[in-house]
DSSP file (Angstrom, degrees, kcal/mol; ACC not computed):
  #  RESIDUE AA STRUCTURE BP1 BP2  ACC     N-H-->O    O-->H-N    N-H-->O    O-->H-N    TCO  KAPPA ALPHA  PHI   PSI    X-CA   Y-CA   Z-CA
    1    1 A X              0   0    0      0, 0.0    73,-0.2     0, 0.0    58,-0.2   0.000 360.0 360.0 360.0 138.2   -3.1  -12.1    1.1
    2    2 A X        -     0   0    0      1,-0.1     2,-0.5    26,-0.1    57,-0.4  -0.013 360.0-100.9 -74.4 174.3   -2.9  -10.9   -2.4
    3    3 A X        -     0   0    0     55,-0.1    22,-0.6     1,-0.1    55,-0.3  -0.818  16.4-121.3-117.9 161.1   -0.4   -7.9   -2.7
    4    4 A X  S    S+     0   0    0     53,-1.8    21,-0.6    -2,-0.5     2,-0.4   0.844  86.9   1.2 -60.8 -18.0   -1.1   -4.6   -2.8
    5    5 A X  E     -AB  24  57A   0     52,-1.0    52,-1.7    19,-0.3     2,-0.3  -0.951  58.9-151.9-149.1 179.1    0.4   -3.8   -6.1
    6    6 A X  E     -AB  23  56A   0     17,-0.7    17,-2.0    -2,-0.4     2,-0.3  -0.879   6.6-160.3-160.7 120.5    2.2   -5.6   -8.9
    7    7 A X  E     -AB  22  55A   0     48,-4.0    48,-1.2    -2,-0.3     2,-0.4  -0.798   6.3-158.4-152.7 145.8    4.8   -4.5  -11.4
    8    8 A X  E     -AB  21  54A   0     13,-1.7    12,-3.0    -2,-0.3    13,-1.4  -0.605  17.7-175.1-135.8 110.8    5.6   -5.9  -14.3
    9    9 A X  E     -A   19   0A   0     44,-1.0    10,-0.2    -2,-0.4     9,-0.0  -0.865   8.1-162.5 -70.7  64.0    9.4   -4.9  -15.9
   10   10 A X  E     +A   18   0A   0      8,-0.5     8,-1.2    -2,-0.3     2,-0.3  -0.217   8.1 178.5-122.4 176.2   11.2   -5.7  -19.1
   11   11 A X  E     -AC  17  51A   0     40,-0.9    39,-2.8     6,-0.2    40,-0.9  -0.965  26.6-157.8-168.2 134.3   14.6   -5.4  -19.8
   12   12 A X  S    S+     0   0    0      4,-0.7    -1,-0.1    -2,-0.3     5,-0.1   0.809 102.7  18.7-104.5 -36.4   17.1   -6.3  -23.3
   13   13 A X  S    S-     0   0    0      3,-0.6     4,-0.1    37,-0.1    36,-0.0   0.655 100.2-115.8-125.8 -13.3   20.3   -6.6  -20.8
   14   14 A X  S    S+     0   0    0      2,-0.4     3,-0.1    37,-0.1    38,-0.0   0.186  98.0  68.6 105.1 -21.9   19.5   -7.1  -17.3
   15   15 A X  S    S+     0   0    0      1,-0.3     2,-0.4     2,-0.0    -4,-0.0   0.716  93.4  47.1-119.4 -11.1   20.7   -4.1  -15.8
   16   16 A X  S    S-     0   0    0      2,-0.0    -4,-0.7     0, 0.0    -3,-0.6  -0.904  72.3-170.7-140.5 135.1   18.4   -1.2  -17.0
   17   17 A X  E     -A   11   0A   0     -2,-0.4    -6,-0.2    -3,-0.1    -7,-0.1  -0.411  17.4-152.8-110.4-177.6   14.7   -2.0  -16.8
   18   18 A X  E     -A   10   0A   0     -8,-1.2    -8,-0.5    -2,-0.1    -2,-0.0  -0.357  23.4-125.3-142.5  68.5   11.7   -0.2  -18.1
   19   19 A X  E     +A    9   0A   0    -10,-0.2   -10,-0.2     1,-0.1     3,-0.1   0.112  27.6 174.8 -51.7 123.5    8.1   -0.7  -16.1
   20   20 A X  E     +     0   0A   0    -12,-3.0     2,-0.2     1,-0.2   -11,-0.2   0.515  57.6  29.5 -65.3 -47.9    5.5   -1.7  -18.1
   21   21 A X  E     -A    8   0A   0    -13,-1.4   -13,-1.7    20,-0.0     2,-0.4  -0.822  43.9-177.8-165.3 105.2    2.9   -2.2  -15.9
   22   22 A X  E     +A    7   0A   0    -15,-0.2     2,-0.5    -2,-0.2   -15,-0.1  -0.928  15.6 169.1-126.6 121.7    1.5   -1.1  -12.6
   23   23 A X  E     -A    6   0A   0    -17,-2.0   -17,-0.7    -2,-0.4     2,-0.4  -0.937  13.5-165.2-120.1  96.0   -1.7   -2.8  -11.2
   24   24 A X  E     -A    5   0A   0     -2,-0.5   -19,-0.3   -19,-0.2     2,-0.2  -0.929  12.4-157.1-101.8 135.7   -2.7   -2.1   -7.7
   25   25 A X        -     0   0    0    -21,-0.6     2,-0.6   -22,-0.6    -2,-0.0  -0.535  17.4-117.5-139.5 151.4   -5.2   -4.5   -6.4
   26   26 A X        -     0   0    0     -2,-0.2     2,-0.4     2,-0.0   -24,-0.1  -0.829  32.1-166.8 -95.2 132.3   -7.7   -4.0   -3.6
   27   27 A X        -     0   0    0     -2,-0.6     2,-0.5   -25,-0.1   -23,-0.0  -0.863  14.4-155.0-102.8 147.8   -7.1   -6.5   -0.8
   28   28 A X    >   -     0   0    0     -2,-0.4     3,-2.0     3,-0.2     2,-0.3  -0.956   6.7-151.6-123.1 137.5   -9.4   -6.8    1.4
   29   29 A X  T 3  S+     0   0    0     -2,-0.5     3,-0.1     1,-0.2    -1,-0.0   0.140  89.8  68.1 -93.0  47.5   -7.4   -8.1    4.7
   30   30 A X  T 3  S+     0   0    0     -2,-0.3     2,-0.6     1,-0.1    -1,-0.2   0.436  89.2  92.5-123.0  -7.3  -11.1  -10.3    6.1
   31   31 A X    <   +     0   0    0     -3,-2.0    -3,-0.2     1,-0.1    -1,-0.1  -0.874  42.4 154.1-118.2 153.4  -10.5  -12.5    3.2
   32   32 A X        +     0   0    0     -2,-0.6    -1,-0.1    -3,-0.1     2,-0.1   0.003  21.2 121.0-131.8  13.1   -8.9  -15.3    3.4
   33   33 A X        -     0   0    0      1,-0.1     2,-1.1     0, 0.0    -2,-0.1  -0.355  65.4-109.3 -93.5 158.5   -9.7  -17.9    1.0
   34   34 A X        +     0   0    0     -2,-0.1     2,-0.3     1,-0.0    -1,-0.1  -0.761  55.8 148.6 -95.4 119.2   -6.9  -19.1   -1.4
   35   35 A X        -     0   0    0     -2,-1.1     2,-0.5     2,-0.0    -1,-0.0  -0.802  39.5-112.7-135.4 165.4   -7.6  -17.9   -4.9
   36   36 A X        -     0   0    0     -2,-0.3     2,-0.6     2,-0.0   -34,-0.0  -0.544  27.4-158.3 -91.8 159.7   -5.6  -16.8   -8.3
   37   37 A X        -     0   0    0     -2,-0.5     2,-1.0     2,-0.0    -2,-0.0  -0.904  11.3-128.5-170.7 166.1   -5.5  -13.7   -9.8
   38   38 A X        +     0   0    0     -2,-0.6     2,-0.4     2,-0.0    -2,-0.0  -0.657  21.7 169.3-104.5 101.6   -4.9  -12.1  -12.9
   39   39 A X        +     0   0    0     -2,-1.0     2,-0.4     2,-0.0    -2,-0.0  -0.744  19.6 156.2-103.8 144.8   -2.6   -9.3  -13.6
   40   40 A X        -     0   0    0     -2,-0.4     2,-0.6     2,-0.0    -2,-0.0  -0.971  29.0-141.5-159.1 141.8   -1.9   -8.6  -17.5
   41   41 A X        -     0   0    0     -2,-0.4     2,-0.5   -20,-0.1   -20,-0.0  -0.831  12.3-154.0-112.7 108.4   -0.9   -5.6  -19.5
   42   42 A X        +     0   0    0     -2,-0.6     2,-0.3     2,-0.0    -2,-0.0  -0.568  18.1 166.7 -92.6 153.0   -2.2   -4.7  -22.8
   43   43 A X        -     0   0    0     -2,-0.5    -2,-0.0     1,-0.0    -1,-0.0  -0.891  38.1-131.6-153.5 128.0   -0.5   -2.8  -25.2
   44   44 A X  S    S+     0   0    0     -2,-0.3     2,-0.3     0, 0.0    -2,-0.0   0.599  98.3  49.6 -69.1  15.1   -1.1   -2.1  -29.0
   45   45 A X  S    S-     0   0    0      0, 0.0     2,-0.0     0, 0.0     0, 0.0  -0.956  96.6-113.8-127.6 123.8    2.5   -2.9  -30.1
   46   46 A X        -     0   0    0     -2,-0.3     2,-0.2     1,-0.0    -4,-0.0  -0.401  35.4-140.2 -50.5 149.6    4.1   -6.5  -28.8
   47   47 A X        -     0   0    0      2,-0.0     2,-0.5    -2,-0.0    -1,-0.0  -0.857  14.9-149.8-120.1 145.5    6.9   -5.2  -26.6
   48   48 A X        +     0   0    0     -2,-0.2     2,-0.3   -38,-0.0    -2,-0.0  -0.972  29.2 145.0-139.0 123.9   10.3   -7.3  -26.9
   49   49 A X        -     0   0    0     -2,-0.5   -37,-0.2     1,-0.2     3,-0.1  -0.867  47.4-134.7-143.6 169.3   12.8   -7.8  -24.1
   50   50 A X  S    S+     0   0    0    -39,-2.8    -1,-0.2    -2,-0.3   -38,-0.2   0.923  93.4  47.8 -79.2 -84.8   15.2  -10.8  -23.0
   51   51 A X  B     -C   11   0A   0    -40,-0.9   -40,-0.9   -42,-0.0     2,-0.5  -0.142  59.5-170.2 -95.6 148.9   14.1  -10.3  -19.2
   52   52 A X        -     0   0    0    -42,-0.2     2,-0.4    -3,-0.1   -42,-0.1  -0.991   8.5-170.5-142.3 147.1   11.0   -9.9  -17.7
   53   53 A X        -     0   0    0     -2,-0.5   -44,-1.0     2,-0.0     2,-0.5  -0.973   2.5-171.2-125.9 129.5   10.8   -8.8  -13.7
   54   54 A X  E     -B    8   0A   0     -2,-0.4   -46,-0.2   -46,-0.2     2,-0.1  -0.795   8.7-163.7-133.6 101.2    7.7   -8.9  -12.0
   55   55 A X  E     -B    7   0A   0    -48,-1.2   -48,-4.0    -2,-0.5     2,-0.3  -0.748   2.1-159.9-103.6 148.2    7.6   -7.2   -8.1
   56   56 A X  E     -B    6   0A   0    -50,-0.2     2,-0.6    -2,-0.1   -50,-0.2  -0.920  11.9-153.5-100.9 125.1    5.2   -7.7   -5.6
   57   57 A X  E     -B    5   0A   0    -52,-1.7   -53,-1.8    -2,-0.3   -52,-1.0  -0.818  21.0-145.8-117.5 124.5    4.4   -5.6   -2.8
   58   58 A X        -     0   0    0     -2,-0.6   -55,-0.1   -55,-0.3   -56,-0.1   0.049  28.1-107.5 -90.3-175.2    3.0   -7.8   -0.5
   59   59 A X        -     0   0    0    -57,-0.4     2,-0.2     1,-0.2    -1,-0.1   0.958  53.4-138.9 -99.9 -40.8    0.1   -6.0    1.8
   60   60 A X        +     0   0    0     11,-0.0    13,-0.3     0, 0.0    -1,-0.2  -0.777  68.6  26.4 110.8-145.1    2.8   -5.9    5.5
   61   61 A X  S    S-     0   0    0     -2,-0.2     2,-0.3    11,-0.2    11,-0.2  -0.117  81.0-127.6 -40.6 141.1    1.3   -6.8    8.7
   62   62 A X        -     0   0    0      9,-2.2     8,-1.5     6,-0.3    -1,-0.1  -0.589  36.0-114.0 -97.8 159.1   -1.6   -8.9    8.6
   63   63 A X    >   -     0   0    0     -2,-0.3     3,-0.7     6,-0.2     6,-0.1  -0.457  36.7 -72.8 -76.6 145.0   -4.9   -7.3   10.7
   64   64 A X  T 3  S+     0   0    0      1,-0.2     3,-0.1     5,-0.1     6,-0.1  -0.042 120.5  28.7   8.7 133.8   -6.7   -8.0   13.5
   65   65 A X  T 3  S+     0   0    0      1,-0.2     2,-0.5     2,-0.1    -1,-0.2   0.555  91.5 115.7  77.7   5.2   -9.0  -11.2   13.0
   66   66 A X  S X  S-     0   0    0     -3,-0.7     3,-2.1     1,-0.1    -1,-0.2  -0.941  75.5-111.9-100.8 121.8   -6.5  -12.7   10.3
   67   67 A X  T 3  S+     0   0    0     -2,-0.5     2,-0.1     1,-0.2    -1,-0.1   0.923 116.8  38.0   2.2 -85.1   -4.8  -16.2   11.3
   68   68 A X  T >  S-     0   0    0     -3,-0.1     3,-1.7    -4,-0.1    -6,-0.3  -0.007  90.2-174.8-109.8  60.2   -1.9  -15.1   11.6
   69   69 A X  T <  S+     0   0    0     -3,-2.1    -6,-0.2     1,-0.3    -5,-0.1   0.172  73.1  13.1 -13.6 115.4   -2.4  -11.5   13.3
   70   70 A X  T 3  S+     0   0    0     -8,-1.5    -1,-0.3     1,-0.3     2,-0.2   0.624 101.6 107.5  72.6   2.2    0.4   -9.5   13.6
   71   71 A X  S <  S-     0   0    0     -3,-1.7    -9,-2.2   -11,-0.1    -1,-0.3  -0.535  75.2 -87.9 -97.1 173.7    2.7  -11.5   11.4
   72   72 A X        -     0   0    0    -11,-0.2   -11,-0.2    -2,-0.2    -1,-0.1  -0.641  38.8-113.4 -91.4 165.1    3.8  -10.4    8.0
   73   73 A X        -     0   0    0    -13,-0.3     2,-0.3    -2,-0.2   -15,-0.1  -0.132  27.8-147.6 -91.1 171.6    2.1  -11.0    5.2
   74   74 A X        -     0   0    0    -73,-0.2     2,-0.1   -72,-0.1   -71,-0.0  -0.907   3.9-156.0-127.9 121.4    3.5  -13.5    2.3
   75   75 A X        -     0   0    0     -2,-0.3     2,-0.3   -19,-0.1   -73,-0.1  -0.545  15.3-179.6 -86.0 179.9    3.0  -13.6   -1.4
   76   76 A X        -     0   0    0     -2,-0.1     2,-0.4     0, 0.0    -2,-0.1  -0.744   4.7-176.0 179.1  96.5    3.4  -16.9   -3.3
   77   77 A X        +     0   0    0     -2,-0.3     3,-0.1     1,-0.1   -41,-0.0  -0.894  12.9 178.7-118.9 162.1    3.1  -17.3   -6.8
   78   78 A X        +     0   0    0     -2,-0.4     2,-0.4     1,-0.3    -1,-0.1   0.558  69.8  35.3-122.9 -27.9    3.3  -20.7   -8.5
   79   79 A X        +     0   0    0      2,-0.0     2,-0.4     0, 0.0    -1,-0.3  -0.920  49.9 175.3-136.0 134.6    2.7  -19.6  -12.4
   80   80 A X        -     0   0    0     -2,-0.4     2,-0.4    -3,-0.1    -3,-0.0  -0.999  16.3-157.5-129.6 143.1    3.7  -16.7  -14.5
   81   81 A X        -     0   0    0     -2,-0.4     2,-0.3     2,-0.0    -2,-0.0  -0.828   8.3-169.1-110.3 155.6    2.9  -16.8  -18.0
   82   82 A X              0   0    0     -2,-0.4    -2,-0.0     1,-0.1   -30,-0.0  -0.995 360.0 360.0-131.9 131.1    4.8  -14.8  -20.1
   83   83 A X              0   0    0     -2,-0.3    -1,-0.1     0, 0.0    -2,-0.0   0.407 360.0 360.0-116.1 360.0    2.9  -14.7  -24.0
């Protein structure tokens, strides 16, 4: 399941961040197919930080009619590009 939101943090020292970017994506919990997706934040000034943070909130219980029904959901990402 995709997650319900994503947001995307940056940071010069590590300890006080600054949100960037808030994307909340529609899931829809009947599909189920494994796909990518693309979250990205434009801005008309490059932004410059050390650290970069990215939270998920993953969609929670999965529904009715899902695999694994009544379990929690997972996110799982495998690439973040940072440009």
């Amino acid at each position: 399941m995709l997650p319900r939101e994503v947001e995307i943090q940056l940071s010069s020292d590590s300890k006080t961040w600054e949100t960037v970017h808030i994307q909340k994506i529609q899931v829809d919990p009947r599909d189920m197919s494994v796909r990518q997706f693309r979250v990205a934040s434009q801005h008309s000034q490059p932004l410059k930080a050390r650290y970069v943070r990215l939270k998920a909130l993953n969609y929670g219980d999965l529904p009715a009619g899902h695999n694994g029904a009544g379990g929690k959901a997972w996110v799982f990402a495998d690439e973040i590009v940072v440009e």
